[in-house]
C-alpha positions as a Markdown table, in Angstrom:
| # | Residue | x | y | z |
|---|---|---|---|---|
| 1 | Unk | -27.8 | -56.2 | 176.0 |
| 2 | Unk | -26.0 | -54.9 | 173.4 |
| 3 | Unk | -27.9 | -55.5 | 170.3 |
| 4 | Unk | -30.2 | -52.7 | 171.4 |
| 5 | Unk | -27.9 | -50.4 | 171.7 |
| 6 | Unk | -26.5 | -51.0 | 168.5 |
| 7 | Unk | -29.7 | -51.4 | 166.9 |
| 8 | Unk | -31.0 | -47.9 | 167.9 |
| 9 | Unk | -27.4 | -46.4 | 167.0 |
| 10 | Unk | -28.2 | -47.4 | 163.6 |
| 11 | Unk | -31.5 | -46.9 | 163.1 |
| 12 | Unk | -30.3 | -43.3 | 164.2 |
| 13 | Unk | -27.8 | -43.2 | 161.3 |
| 14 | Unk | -30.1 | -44.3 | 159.0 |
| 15 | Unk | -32.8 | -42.1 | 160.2 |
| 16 | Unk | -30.0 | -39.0 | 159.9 |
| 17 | Unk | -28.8 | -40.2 | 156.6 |
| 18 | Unk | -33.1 | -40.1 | 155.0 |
| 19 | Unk | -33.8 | -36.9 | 156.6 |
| 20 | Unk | -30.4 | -35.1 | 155.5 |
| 21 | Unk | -31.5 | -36.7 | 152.0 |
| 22 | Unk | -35.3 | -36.2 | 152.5 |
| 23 | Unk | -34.2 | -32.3 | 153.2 |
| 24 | Unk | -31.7 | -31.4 | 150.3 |
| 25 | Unk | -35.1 | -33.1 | 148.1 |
| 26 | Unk | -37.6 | -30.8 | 149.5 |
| 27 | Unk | -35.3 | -27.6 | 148.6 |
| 28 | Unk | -35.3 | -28.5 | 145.3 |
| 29 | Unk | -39.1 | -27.7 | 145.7 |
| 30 | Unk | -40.0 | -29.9 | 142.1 |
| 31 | Unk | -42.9 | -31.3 | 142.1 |
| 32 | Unk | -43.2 | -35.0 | 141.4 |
| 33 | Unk | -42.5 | -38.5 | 142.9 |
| 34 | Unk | -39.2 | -37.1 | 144.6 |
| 35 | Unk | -40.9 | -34.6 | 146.7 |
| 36 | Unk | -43.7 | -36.9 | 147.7 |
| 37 | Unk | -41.0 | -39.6 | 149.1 |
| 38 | Unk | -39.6 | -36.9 | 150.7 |
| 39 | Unk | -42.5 | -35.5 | 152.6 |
| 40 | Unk | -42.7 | -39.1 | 153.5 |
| 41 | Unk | -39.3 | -39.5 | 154.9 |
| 42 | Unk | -39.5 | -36.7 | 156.8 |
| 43 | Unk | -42.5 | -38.1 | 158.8 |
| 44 | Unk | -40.5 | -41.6 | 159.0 |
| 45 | Unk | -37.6 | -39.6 | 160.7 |
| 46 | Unk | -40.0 | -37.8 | 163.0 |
| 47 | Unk | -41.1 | -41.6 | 164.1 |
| 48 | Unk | -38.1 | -43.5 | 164.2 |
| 49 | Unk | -35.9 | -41.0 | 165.8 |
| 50 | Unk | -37.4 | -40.7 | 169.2 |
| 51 | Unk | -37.9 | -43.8 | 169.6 |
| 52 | Unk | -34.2 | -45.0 | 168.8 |
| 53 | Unk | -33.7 | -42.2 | 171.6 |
| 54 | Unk | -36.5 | -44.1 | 173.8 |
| 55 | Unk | -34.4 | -47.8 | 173.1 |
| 56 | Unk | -31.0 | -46.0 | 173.6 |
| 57 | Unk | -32.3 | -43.9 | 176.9 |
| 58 | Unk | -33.7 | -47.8 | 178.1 |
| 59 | Unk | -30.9 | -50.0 | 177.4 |
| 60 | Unk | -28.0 | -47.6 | 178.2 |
| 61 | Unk | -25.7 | -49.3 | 180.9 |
């Protein structure tokens, strides 16, 4: 029961930690392989956040 838990807990750090990242690339505003990962990220983040929210919201004790 707990594995959930602490799966979605770090999928949310690791989700913060690429979109903080993903973020600071984007203001750069350079064009280039850097700014394309980025845009990417940020659409990973949007994807993987909620749903470590969803796991967290189910398994919760």
């Amino acid at each position: 029961m707990n594995m959930p838990i602490i799966a979605a807990l770090l999928g949310l750090a690791v989700s913060l930690w690429f979109g903080i990242s993903a973020v600071r690339e984007l203001k750069r505003d350079t064009p280039g392989h850097a700014f394309n990962a980025a845009m990417i990220h940020i659409a990973m983040v949007t994807m993987l956040a909620p749903l470590c929210l969803i796991i967290l919201v189910a398994y919760w004790p």
